[in-house]
C-alpha positions in Angstrom: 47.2 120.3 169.0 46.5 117.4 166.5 46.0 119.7 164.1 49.3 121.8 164.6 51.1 118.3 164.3 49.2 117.3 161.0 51.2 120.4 159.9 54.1 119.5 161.2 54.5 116.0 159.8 53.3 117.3 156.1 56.1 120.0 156.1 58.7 117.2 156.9 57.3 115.4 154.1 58.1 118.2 152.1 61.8 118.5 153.1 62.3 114.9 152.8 60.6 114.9 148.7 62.5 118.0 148.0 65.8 116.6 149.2 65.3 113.2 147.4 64.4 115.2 144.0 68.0 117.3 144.5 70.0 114.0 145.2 68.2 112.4 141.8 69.1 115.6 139.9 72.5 115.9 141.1 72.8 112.3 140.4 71.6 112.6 136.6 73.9 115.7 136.2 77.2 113.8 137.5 76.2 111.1 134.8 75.7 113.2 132.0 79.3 115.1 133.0 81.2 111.6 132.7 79.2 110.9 129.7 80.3 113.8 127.9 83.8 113.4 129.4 83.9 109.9 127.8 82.8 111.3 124.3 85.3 113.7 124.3 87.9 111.4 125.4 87.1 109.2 122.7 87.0 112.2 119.9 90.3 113.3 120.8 92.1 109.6 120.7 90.6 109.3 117.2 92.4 112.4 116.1 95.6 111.3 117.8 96.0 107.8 117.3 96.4 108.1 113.7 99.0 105.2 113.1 97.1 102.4 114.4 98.7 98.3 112.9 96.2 96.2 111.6 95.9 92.6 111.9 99.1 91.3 109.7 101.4 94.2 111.2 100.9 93.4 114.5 101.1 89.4 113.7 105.0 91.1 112.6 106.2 91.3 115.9 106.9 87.2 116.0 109.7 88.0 114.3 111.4 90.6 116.1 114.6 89.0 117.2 115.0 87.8 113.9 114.4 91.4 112.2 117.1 92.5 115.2 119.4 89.9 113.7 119.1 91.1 110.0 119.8 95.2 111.5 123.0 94.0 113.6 124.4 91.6 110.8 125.1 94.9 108.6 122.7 94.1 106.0 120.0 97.1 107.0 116.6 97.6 105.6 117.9 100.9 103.3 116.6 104.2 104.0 117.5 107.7 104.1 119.3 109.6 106.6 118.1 112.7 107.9 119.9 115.5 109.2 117.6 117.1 111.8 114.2 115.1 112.3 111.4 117.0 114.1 107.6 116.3 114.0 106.1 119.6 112.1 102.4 117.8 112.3 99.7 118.7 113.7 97.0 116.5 116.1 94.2 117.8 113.0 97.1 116.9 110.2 97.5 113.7 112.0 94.1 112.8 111.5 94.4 113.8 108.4 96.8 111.4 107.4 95.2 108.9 108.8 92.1 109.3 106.8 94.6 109.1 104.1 96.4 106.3 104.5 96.0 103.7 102.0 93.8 105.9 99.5 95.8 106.7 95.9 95.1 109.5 94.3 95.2 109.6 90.3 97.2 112.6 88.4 98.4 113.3 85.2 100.5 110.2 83.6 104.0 110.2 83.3 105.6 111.2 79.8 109.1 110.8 79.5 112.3 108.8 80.9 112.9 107.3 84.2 116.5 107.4 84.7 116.8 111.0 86.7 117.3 110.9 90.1 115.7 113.6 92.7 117.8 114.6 95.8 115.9 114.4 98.8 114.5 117.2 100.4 116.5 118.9 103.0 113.5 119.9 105.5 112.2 115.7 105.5 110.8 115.4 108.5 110.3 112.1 110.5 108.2 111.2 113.4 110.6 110.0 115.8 114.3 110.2 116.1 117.1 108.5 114.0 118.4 106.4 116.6 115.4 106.1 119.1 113.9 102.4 119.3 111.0 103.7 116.8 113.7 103.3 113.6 114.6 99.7 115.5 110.6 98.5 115.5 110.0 100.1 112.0 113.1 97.7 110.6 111.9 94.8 112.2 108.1 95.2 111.2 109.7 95.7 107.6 111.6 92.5 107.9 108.9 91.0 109.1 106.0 91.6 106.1 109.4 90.6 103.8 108.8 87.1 105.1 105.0 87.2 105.4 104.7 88.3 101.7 107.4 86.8 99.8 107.6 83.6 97.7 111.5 82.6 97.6 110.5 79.6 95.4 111.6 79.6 92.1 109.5 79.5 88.8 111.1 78.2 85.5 108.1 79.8 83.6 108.5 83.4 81.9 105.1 85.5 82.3 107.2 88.7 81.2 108.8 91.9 82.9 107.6 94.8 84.4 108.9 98.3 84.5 108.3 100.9 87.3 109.8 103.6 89.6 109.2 104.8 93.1 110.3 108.0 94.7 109.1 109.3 98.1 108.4 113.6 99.0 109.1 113.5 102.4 108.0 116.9 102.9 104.1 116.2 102.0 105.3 112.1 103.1 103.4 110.8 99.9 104.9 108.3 97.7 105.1 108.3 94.1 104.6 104.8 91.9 105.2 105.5 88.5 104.1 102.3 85.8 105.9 102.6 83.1 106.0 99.6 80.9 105.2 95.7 80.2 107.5 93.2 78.4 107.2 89.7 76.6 103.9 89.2 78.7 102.8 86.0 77.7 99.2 85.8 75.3 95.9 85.4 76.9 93.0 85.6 74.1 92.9 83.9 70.7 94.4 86.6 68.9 97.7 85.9 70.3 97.8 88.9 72.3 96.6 90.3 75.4 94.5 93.4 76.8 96.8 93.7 79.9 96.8 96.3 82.8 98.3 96.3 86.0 96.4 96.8 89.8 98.2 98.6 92.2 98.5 97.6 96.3 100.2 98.2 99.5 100.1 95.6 101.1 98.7 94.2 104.1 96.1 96.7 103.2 94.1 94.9 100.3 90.9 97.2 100.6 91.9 100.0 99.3 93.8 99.6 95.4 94.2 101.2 92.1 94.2 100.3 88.1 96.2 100.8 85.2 94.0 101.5 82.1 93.6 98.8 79.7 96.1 98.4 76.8 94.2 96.9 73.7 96.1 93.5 71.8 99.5 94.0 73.0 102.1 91.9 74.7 104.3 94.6 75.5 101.9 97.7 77.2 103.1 101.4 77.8 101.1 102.4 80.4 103.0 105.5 81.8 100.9 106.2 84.6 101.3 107.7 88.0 99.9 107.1 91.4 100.3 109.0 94.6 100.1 107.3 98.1 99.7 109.9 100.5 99.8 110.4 104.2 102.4 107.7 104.9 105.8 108.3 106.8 108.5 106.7 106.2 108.3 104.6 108.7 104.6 103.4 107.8 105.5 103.2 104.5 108.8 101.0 105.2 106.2 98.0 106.7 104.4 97.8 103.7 104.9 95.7 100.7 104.6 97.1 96.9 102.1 94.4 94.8 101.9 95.1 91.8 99.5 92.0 90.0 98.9 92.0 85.7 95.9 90.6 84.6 94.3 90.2 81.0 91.0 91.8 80.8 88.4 89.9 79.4 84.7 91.8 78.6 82.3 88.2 79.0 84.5 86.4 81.6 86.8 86.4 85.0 90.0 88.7 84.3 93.2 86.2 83.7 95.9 86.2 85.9 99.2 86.8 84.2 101.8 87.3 86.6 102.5 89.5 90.2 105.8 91.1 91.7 106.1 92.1 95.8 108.8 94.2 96.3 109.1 94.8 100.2 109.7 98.7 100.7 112.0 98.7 103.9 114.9 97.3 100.9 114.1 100.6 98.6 116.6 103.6 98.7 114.0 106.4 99.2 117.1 108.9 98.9 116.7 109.1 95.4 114.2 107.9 92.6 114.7 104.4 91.8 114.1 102.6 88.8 112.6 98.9 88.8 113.0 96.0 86.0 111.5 93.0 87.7 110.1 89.8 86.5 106.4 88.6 87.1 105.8 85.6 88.6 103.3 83.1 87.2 99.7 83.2 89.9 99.7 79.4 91.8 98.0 76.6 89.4 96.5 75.0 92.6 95.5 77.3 95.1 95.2 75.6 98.5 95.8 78.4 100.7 98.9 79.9 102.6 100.3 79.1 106.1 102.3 81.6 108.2 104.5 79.9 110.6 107.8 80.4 112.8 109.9 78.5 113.9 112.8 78.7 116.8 116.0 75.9 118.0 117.4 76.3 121.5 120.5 74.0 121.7 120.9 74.7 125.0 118.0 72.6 126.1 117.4 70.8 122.5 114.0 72.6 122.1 112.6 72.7 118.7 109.3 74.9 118.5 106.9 75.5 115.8 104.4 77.8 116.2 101.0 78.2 113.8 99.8 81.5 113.9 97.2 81.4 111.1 96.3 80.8 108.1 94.6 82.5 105.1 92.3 82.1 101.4 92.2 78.2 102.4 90.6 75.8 99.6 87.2 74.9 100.3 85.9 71.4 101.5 82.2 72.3 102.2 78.9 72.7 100.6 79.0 75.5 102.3 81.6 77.3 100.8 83.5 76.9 104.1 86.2 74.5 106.0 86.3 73.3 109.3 90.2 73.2 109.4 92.5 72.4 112.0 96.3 71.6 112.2 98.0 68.1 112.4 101.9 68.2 112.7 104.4 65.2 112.5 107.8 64.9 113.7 109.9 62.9 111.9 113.3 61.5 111.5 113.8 60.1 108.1 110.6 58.6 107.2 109.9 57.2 110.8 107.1 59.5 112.3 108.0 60.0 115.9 105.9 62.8 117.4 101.8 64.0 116.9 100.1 67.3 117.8 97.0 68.7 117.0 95.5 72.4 116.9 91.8 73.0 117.9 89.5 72.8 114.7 87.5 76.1 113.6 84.7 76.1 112.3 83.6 77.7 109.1 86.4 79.7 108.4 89.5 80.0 105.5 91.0 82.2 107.3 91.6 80.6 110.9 94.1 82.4 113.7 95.8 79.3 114.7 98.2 80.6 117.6 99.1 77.5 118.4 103.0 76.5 119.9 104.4 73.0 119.6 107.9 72.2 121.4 109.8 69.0 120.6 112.9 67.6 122.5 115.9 67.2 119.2 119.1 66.9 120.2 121.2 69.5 118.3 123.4 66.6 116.5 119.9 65.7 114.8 118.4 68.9 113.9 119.3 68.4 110.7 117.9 64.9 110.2 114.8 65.7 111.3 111.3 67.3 109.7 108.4 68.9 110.6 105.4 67.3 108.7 102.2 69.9 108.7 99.0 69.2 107.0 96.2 71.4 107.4 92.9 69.3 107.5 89.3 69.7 107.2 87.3 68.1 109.5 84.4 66.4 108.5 81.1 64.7 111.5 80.4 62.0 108.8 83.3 60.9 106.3 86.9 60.4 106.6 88.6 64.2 107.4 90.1 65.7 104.4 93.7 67.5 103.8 93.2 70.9 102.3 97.1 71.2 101.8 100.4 70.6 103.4 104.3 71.7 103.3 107.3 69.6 104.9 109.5 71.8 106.9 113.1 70.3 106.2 117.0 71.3 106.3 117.6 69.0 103.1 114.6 67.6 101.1 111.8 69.9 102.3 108.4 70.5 99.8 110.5 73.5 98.3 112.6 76.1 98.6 111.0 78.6 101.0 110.2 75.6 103.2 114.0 74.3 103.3 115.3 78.2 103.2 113.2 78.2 106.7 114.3 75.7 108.1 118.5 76.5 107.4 117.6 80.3 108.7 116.0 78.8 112.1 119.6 76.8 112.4 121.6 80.0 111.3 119.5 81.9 114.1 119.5 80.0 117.3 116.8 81.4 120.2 115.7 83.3 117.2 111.8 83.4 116.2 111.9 83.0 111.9 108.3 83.8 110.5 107.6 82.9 107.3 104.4 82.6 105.2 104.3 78.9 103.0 101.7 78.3 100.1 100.0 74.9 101.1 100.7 72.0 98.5 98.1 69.3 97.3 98.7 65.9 97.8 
């Protein structure tokens, strides 16, 4: 009898360890299912989600009511219409072209004139329709890297011309950049001449860029040469800015810094191949770094708000090599400071993401007596907290133009968000 329940009680003990191994197993197999579910998932988003914004193209949506402004005013971003749009890509092309984006491609320089113009093909084909609200965002993101790239102050100095064309194939959706020519550039070396050539970006995209050759002792360089963006539609391409930047090469020091150009693509007639004379402007003397900002007026409830997203390339205070900066903002009226706020401080950083909103109560019938004084400082533990660079944002004596332009669009724009970037000034 004892013996006959000995058996008994080591067969149950059997059943028991063979059902808790089954139950461990089918638990290891679910995991590795949802594992390899998850993999998969991931593979096939990377080959789908091939027009992803980066970091300055999604900071472009401040600025969307302002962009919507600009489209219903009747002064559009141009750009070619097209008769019958339809997507003839592929998921594996899409990847494709995403890999692709903001790489240029070398081929065989341009010989001959500029002046022809190509009629665009009749197959183009766009992802997304005409009038759907994907042309309505790509106009406003265009608008948008227009303010964050552009300089509207104006430079007495000459630093020469450049020439250069654009046209866009929309049936392999590559655009075409074709530097032709430099003119009066001003001399660099000794000699009286320069060794100047030209480097090539889209911006916001500064990783990925191309060069000119070098052009020996000239001051007025034929460079005839052709680049090829490839993989952007039009409506990618239409958020990006052209920079084209001129430097002297120099063989036993730092490359000098003759003059830039941005020419925001959203305002370029892709229709046909255009043809560009445009004058370089001289590089900042005293770099202290660049602000973006927006601002916005409500005069229904005499709300004035400035917002600091970030800023970027800030001037160094540090031993480090670093800043610690933060924000400090005065309202004014006149020269009687009425009003102080204060952003967090960061840390080690020239590029800080700010983010920060300030609202002020101004009466409408003062808006344009008032100013917005914004210095961006470093901190410092020990000594007295030093100012890396600051604008005044004014309707009538602001630190320049681009800061006094912002200001008279936020007025022309009420409820509107205006973004604009600012270059900082010394004291």
């Amino acid at each position: 009898m004892f013996y006959h329940s000995y058996v008994l009680d080591k067969d149950m003990a059997s059943i028991v360890l063979i059902a808790c191994l089954a139950v461990l197993g089918l638990i290891i197999a679910i995991a590795l299912f949802l594992a390899g579910g998850y993999l998969w998932w991931r593979h096939k988003r990377s080959q789908l989600q091939f027009i992803e914004p980066n970091e300055d193209e999604e900071s472009s949506s401040y600025s969307l009511r302002a962009a919507q402004d600009i489209v219903d005013s009747g002064n559009p971003p141009t750009k070619p219409q097209v008769p019958t749009p339809q997507a003839i890509t592929t998921p594996l092309q899409n990847n494709i072209n995403r890999k692709l984006n903001g790489f240029l491609n070398l081929r065989t320089p341009l010989i001959g004139g500029s002046g022809t113009t190509q009629t665009k093909p009749q197959n183009a084909s766009l992802v997304g329709n005409v009038g759907d609200g994907t042309t309505k965002d790509s106009a406003n993101k265009s608008i948008s890297m227009t303010d964050m790239y552009l300089d509207s102050t104006d430079s007495s100095e000459n630093v020469g011309q450049i020439h250069f064309s654009l046209e866009y194939d929309f049936q392999n959706t590559t655009l075409i950049l074709k530097v032709l020519q430099g003119k009066e550039l001003p001399a660099k070396d000794l000699s009286g001449t320069s060794d100047p050539y030209v480097r090539v970006t889209l911006l916001p995209d500064k990783k990925h860029r191309l060069e000119t050759k070098i052009k020996r002792r000239t001051l007025n360089p034929r460079w005839n040469e052709t680049f090829y963006f490839e993989g952007f539609p039009i409506q990618k391409l239409q958020s990006r800015v052209l920079h084209l930047h001129v430097f002297d090469y120099d063989r036993f020091s730092r490359d000098d810094s003759i003059g830039e150009v941005f020419l925001p693509l959203c305002q370029v007639d892709f229709a046909g191949k255009q043809s560009f004379w445009k004058a370089l402007k001289p590089p900042a003397k005293d770099k202290c770094g660049e602000l973006l900002s927006s601002l916005c007026y409500h005069p229904s409830n005499s709300i004035l708000t400035l917002t600091l997203i970030k800023a970027r390339n800030l001037k160094a205070k540090d031993i480090n090599g670093k800043s610690d900066p933060y924000v400090k903002v005065w309202l004014q009226f006149g020269d009687k400071r009425v009003e102080k706020r204060k952003t967090p401080i960061f840390t080690c950083t020239l590029n800080p993401v700010f983010n920060e909103s300030f609202s002020f109560n101004v009466p409408w019938e003062k808006i344009r007596e008032c100013s917005l004084d914004v210095m961006v400082m470093d901190f410092d533990n020990i000594g007295r907290n030093e100012l890396i660079g600051r604008i005044l944002l004014a309707g009538k004596n602001g630190s320049g133009a681009s800061e006094t332009k912002h200001w008279q669009d936020m007025i022309s724009k009420p409820r509107q968000t205006v973004v604009q970037w600012h270059r900082l000034k010394p004291e």
